[in-house]
N, C-alpha and C positions, 0 to 999 in steps of 0.2 A: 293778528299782528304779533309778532316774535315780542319776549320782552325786553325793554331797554338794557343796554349795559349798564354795570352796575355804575355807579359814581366813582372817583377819586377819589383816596380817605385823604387827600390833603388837598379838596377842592373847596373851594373858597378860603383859601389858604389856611385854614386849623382842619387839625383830626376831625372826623366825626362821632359821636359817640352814638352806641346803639340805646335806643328806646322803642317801648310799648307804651300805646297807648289804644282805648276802646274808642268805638265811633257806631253813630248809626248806620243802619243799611242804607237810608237816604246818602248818607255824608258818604259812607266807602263808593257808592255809586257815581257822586259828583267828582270825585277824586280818581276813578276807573277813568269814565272818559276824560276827563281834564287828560290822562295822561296817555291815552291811547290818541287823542286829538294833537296833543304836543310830541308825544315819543320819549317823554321824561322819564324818569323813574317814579317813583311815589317819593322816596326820601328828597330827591332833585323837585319834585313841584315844590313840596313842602319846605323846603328851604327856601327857593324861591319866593313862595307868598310870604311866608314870614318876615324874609329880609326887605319883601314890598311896600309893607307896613302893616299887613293882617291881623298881627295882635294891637295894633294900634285900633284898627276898627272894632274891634273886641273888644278891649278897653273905654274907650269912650264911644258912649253912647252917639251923641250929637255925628259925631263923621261915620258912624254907622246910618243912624237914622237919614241921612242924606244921599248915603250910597244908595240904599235900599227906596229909595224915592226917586231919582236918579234913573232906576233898575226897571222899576216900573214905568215910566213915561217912554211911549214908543219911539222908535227913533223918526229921527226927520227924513223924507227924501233928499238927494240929493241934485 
C-alpha cells in the first residue's frame, strides 16, 4: 500500500509540532496496521487516538481496566 499523504500542518486547526518518541516492536507493529487498515498517516492515527481520549485510558486506571475487560469478552452474535 503506497504511503498516506502527509497531514496538513494546520489540521485540526493549530500547527503541528514535530516529535520523537521510542516505542516497542509490538506497539510500532499495532500502529503499522492500524494504519495500513485505515490509510492514515502514523502522525494522523496518533492524533486521532489522543484527541479519542487515549491518554485518558493511560492515565486512569479504572477506564483502562474496563476497556481491556471489555476487550476480552467475545463479541455476541447477532
Amino acid at each position: 500500500m503506497p504511503r498516506p499523504k502527509k497531514a496538513e500542518s494546520l489540521a485540526h486547526g493549530e500547527r503541528k509540532v514535530p516529535r520523537q518518541f521510542m516505542i516497542t516492536p509490538t506497539s510500532d507493529q499495532e500502529i503499522e496496521s492500524a494504519v495500513e487498515e485505515t490509510g492514515l498517516s502514523r502522525s494522523e492515527l496518533m492524533e486521532r487516538a489522543l484527541k479519542a481520549g487515549a491518554m485518558l485510558l493511560v492515565t486512569n486506571p479504572e477506564a483502562l481496566k474496563k476497556l481491556l475487560q471489555r476487550r476480552s469478552k467475545p463479541l455476541k452474535a447477532s
